[in-house]
C-alpha positions in Angstrom: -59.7 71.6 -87.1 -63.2 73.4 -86.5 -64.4 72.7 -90.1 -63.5 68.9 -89.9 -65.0 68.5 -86.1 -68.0 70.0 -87.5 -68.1 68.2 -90.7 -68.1 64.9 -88.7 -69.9 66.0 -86.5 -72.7 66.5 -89.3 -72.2 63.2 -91.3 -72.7 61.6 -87.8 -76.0 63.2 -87.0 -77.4 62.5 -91.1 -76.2 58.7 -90.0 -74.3 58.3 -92.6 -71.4 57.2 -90.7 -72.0 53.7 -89.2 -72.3 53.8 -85.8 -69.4 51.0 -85.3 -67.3 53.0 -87.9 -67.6 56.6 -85.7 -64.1 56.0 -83.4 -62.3 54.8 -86.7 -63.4 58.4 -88.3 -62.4 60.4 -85.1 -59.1 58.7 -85.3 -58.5 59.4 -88.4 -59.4 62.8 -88.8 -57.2 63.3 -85.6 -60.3 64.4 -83.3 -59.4 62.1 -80.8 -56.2 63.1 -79.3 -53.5 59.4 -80.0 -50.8 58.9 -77.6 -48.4 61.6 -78.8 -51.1 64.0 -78.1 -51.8 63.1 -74.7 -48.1 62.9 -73.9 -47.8 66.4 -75.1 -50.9 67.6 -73.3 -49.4 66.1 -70.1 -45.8 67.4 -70.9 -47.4 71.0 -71.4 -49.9 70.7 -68.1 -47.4 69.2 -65.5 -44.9 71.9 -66.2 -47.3 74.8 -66.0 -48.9 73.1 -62.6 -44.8 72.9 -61.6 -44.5 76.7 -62.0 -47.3 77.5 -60.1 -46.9 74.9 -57.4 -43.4 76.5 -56.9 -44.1 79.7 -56.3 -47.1 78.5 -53.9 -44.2 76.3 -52.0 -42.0 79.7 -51.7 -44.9 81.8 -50.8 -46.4 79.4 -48.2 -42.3 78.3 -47.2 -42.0 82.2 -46.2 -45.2 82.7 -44.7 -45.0 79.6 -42.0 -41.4 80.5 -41.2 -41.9 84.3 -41.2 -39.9 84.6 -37.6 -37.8 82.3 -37.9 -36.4 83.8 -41.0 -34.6 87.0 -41.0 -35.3 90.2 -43.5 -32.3 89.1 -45.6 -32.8 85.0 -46.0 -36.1 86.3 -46.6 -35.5 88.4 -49.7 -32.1 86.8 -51.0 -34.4 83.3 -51.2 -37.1 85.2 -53.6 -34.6 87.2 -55.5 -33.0 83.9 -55.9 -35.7 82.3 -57.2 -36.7 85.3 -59.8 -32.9 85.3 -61.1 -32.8 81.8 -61.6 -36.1 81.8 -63.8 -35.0 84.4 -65.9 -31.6 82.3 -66.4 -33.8 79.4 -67.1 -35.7 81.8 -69.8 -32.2 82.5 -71.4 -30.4 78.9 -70.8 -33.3 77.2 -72.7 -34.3 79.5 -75.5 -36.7 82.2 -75.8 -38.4 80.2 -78.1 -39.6 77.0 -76.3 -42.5 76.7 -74.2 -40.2 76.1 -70.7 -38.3 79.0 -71.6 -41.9 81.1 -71.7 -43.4 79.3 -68.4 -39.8 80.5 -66.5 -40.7 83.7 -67.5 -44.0 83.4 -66.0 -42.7 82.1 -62.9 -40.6 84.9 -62.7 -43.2 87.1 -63.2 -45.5 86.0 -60.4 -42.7 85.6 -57.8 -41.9 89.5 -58.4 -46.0 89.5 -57.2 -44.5 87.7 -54.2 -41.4 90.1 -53.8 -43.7 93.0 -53.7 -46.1 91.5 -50.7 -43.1 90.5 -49.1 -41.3 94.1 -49.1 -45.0 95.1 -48.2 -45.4 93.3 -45.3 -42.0 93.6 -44.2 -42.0 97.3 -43.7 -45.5 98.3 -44.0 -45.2 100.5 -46.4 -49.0 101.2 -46.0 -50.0 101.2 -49.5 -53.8 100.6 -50.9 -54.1 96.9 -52.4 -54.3 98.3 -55.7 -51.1 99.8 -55.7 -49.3 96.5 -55.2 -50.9 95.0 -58.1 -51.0 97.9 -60.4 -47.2 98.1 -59.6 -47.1 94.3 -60.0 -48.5 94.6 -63.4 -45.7 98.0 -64.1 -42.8 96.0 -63.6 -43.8 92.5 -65.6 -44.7 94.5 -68.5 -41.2 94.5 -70.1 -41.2 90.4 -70.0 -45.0 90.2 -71.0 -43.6 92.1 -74.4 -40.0 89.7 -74.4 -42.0 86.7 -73.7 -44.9 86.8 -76.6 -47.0 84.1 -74.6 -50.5 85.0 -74.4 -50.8 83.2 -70.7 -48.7 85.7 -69.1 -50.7 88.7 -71.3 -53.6 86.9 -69.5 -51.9 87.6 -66.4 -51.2 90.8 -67.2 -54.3 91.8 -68.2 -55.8 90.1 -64.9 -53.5 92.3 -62.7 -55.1 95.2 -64.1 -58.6 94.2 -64.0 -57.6 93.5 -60.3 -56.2 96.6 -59.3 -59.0 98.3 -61.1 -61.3 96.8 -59.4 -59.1 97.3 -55.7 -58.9 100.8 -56.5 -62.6 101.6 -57.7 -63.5 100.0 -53.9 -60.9 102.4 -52.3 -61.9 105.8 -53.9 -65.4 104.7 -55.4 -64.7 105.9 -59.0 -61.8 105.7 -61.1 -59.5 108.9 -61.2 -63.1 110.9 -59.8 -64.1 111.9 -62.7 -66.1 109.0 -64.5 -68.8 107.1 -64.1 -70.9 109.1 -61.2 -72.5 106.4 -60.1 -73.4 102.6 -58.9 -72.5 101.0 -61.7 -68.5 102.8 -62.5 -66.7 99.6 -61.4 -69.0 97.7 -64.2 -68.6 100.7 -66.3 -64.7 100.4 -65.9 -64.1 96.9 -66.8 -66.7 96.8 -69.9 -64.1 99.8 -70.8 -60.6 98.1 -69.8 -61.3 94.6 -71.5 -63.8 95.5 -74.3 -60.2 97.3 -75.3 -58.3 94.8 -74.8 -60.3 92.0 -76.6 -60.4 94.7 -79.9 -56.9 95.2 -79.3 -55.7 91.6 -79.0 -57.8 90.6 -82.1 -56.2 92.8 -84.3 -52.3 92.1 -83.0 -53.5 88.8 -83.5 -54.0 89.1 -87.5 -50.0 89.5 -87.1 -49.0 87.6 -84.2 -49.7 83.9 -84.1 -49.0 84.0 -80.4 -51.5 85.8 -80.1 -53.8 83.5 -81.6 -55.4 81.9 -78.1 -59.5 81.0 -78.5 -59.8 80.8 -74.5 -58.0 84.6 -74.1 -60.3 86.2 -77.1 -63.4 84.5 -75.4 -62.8 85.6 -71.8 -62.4 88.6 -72.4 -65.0 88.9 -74.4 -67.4 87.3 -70.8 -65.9 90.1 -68.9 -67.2 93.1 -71.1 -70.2 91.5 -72.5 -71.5 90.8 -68.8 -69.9 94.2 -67.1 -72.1 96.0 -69.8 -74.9 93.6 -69.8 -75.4 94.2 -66.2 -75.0 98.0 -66.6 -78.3 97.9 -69.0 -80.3 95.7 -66.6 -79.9 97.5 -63.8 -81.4 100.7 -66.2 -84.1 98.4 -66.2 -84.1 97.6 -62.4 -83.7 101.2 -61.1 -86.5 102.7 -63.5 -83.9 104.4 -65.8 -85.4 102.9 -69.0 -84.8 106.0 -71.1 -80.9 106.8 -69.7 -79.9 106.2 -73.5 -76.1 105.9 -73.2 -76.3 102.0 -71.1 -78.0 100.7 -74.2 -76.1 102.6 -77.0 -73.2 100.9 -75.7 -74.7 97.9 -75.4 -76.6 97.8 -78.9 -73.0 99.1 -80.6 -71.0 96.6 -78.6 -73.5 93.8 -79.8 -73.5 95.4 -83.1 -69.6 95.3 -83.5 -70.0 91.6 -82.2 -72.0 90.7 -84.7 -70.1 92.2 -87.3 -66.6 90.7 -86.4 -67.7 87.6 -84.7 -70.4 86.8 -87.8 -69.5 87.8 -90.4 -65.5 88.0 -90.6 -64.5 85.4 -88.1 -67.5 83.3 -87.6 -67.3 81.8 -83.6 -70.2 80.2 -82.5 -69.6 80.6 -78.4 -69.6 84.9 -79.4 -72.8 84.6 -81.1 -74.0 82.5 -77.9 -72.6 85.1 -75.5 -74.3 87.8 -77.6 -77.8 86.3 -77.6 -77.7 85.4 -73.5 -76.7 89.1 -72.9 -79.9 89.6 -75.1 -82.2 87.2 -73.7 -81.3 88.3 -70.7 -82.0 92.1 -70.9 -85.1 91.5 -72.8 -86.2 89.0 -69.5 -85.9 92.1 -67.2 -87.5 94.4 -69.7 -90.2 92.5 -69.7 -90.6 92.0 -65.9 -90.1 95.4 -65.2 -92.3 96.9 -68.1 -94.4 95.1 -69.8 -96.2 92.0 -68.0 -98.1 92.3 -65.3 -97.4 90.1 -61.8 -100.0 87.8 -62.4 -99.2 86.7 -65.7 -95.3 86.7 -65.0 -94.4 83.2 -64.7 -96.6 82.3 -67.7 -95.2 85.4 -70.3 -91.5 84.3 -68.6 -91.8 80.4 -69.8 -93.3 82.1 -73.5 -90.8 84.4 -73.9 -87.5 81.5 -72.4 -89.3 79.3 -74.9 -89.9 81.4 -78.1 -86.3 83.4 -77.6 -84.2 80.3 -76.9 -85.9 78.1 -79.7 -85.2 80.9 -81.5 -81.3 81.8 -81.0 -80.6 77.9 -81.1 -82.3 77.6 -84.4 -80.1 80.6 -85.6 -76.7 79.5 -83.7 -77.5 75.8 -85.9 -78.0 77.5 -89.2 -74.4 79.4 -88.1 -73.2 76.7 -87.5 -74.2 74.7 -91.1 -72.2 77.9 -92.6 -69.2 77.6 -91.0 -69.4 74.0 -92.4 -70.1 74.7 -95.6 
């Protein structure tokens, strides 16, 4: 699908695809979605926005008649709820995509149980414990499932509680990461794993095989460590040599994977922003002086971004190719 949208996209830009004749070659290619498409699409979006719409109707259901409810009608309607999803999972098939949503429903109304048994006897637990235990008890139906959504889930419980915890005790485990920047430090860790770790079950698993999941996790640790570097920059810590060791492998292994082995344009992108944008702050904090600023600024946005989009096109002609 890539090749083809960038094929036409290329015959369109040489003109030598009439301009009346341009719809007729999107439709026929099938890079315009037809009706069975859009019904699909719909089909697919309605029953996610369903799930989640249903378990904001319990959640806000509870919460407005909190006294009016007792303990038990409390938790007998959520444990309800969570039994009949997974019967929903098993009724339908473990196979189709309603089967896999019920499943995810049931897997954020246990996030639901948990603040409700929370709030109900005040158990007095840090926030991060309710959603690193939230994340404990899905992980047996993120494995049955094989839907990358609820991996996404998952994976944003425990970049959540991470980040809940790191705010409670101000490193993780107090041990690593001794200073400002150990939260940042954490979550280049957590999801530059993950994203190494989901693209190689993905050679295997097509499920696995989500665009959108590889992408954000690759946002997540490119900016955590991109930020790490720049504040080396800010704080005068120019020649602290481990920020940009990571940073120069991490870009290198980028490179590498996202170039050369599995070309993806929006990686190469990410990769030259984190770039520009260290080289920006080096350059403030270094090299120009205050009086030049804006003018070596507007140069260097100019000459670097010319540049990378010049590079990112002839990419791009490659992957066409």
């Amino acid at each position: 699908m890539n090749h083809t949208r960038f094929l036409i996209a290329s015959l369109i830009q040489q003109g030598l695809i009439p301009e009346d004749k341009i719809p007729d070659a999107l439709r026929i290619s099938k890079l315009t979605p037809d009706k069975t498409a859009w019904f699909s699409f719909l089909d697919r979006f309605l029953l996610v926005v369903g799930a989640v719409l249903l378990v904001s109707a319990l959640t806000f259901f509870i919460a407005y008649n909190w006294t009016e409810m007792s303990r038990l009608a409390k938790f007998a309607l959520v444990e309800a709820c969570i039994v009949l999803a997974v019967f929903a999972y098993w009724k339908v098939g473990t196979q189709q995509l309603s089967a896999k949503i019920a499943l995810l429903t049931a897997s954020l109304l246990l996030g639901v149980l948990l603040a409700l048994y929370g709030q109900t006897y005040q158990t007095g637990a840090d926030p991060w414990q309710l959603f690193f235990n939230w994340a404990l008890l899905i992980l047996p139906w993120v494995f049955i499932a094989q839907f990358h959504v609820l991996w996404m889930v998952f994976l944003f419980l425990l970049n959540l509680s991470l980040v809940l915890y790191i705010d409670t005790f101000g490193r993780l485990f107090g041990l690593f990461f001794v200073s400002e920047l150990h939260l940042f430090w954490s979550l280049f860790a957590l999801n530059a794993v993950a994203l190494v770790v989901w693209e190689y079950m993905s050679q295997t698993k097509v499920w696995l095989q989500s665009v959108w999941a590889t992408r954000l996790l690759a946002v997540v640790s490119g900016a955590s460590i991109t930020i790490v570097v720049v504040n080396s920059i800010i704080g005068a810590s120019i020649y602290a040599i481990v920020p940009w060791l990571v940073w120069l492998g991490y870009l290198g292994v980028l490179y590498a994977y996202y170039r050369l082995k599995k070309p993806d344009l929006f990686m190469l992108a990410g990769g030259c922003l984190s770039v520009g944008t260290v080289m920006l702050f080096f350059i403030g904090q270094y090299i120009i002086d205050s009086a030049i600023a804006s003018l070596a600024f507007l140069t260097f946005i100019l000459v670097f971004g010319g540049a990378s989009s010049k590079w990112l096109k002839h990419v791009q002609k490659e992957m066409q190719s």
